[in-house]
C-alpha positions in Angstrom: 31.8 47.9 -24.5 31.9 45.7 -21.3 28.0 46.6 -21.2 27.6 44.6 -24.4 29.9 42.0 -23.5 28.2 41.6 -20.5 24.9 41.3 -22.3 25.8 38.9 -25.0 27.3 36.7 -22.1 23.9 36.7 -20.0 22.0 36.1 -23.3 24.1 33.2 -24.4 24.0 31.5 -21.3 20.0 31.9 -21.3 19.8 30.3 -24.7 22.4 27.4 -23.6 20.2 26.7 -21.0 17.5 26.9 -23.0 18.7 24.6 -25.7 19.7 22.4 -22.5 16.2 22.3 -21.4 14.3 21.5 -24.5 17.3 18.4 -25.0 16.5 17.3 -21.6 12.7 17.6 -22.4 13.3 15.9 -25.9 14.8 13.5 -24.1 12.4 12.4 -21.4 9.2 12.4 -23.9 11.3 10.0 -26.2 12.1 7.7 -22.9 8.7 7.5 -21.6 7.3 7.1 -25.4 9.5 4.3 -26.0 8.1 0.7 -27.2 7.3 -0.7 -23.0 3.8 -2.0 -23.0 1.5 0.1 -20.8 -0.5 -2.1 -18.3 -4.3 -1.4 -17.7 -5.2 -0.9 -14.2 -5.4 1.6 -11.5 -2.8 3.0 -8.8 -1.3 -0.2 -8.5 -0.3 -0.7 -12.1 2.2 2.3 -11.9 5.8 1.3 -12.0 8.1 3.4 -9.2 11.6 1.3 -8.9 12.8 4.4 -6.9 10.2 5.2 -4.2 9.2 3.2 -1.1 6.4 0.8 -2.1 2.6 0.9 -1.5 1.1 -1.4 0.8 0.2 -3.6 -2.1 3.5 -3.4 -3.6 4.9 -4.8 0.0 2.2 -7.2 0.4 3.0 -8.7 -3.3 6.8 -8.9 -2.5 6.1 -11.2 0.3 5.6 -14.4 -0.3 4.1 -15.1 3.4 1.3 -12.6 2.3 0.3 -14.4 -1.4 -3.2 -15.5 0.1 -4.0 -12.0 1.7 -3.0 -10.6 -1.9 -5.6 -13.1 -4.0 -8.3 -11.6 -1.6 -7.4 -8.3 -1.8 -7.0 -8.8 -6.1 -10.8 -10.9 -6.0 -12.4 -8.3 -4.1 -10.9 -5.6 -6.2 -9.4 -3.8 -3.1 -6.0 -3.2 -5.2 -6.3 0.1 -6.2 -8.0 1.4 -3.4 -4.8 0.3 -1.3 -2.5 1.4 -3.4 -4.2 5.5 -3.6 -2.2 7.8 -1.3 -4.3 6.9 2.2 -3.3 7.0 4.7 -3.8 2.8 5.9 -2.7 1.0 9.0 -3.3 -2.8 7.1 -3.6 -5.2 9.6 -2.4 -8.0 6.9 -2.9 -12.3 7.9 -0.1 -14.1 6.7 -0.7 -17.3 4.7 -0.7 -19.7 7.5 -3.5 -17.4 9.2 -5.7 -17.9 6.5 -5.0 -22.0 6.8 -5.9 -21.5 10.4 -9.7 -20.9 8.8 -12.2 -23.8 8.5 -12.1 -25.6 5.5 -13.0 -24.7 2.3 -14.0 -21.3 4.0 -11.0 -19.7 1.5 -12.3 -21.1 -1.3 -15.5 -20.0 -0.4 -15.0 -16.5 0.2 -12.4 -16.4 -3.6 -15.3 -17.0 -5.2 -17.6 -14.4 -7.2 -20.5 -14.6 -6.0 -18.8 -13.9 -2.2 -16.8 -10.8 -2.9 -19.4 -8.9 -0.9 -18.5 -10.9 2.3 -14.9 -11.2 1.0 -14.3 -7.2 1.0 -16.2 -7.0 4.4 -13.7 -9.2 5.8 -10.6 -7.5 4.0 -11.8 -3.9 4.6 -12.0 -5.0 8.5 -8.7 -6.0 8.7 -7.9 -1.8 7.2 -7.9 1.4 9.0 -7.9 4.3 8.0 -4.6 6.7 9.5 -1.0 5.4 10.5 -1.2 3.8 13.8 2.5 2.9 14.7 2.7 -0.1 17.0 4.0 2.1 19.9 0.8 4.4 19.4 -1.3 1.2 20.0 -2.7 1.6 23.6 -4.3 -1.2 25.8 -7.7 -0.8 25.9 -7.8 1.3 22.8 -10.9 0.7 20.0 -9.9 1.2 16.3 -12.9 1.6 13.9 -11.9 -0.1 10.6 -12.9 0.8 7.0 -16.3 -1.6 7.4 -17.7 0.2 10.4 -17.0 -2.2 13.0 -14.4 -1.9 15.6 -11.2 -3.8 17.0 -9.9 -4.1 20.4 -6.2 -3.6 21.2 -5.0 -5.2 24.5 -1.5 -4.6 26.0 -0.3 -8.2 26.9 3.4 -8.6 28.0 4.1 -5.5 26.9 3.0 -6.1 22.8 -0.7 -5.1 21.3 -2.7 -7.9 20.8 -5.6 -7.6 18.2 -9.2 -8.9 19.6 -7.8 -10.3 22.5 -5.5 -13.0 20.9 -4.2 -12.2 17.7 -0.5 -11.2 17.9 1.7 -8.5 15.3 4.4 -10.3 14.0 5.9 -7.6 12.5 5.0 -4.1 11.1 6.4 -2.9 8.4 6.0 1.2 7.0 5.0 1.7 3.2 4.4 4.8 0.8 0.6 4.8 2.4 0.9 4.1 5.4 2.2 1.1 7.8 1.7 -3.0 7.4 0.9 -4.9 10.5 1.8 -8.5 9.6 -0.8 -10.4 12.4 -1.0 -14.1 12.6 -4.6 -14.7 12.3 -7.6 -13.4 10.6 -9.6 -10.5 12.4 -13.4 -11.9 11.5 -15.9 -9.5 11.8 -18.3 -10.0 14.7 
């Protein structure tokens, strides 16, 4: 008798947490079917509230970095920057980009430049997490369009190319944001 009991206690929990499950389940297929519109795009078009953000999730939440995001958007680098990596983004603020000749912006936004546009973005990306304490003087990165940067050690900082300074560095979901204060133009 306290077999049986036994048994029909085992089994009624199984079913409970069965039934529990399937709710749950019901539950979460009628959340994500709900009536939200579903944005086209790639990798950077998914919505995560709860995880740390990509690298062009960070970029887009700073306002210092709105030019460097209309470059990486017109050269459709997006959702390659957003995929899982890993990136060290070496990434010019707003005033770095002013710090170009001018009109040399408005040159490289347009459509017929996104080959030159992407050639200057994808040398400003590498490929692994270099941490600024990793950064070593004397130390050649090769970046994502073939061509190298220098790092020099000056006062105890890394400076890009000799004279371009990290203002800050911030780490993302993909890898690690070095905010620099000019652009890194490919030789």
């Amino acid at each position: 008798m306290k077999k049986s009991i036994m048994i029909l206690a085992v089994l009624a929990l199984a079913f409970s947490s069965c039934a529990k499950s399937e709710t749950t389940a019901e539950a979460t297929t009628t959340e994500s079917a709900g009536t939200e519109p579903v944005s086209a795009g790639g990798q950077e078009a998914v919505v995560d509230n709860d995880s740390a953000p990509d690298i062009v999730k960070l970029a887009v939440s700073n306002p210092d970095l709105s030019t460097l995001v209309k470059g990486v958007q017109a050269a459709g680098l997006a959702t390659s920057l957003s995929n899982a990596g890993p990136f060290t983004v070496f990434a010019p603020t707003n005033e770095a980009f002013d710090k170009l000749p001018a009109g040399t912006l408005d040159e490289l936004l347009k459509p017929e430049n996104v080959d030159k546009l992407n050639d200057i973005l994808s040398h400003h990306t590498y490929v692994g997490v270099i941490k600024t304490d990793q950064l070593t003087d004397g130390q050649n990165l090769g970046m994502v369009d073939g061509k190298p940067i220098s790092i020099k050690i000056v006062n105890g900082k890394p400076v890009v190319n000799g004279t371009i300074n990290i203002i800050a560095s911030v780490p993302a979901a993909n890898g690690i944001v070095h905010v620099v204060d000019a652009v890194i133009l490919p030789e």
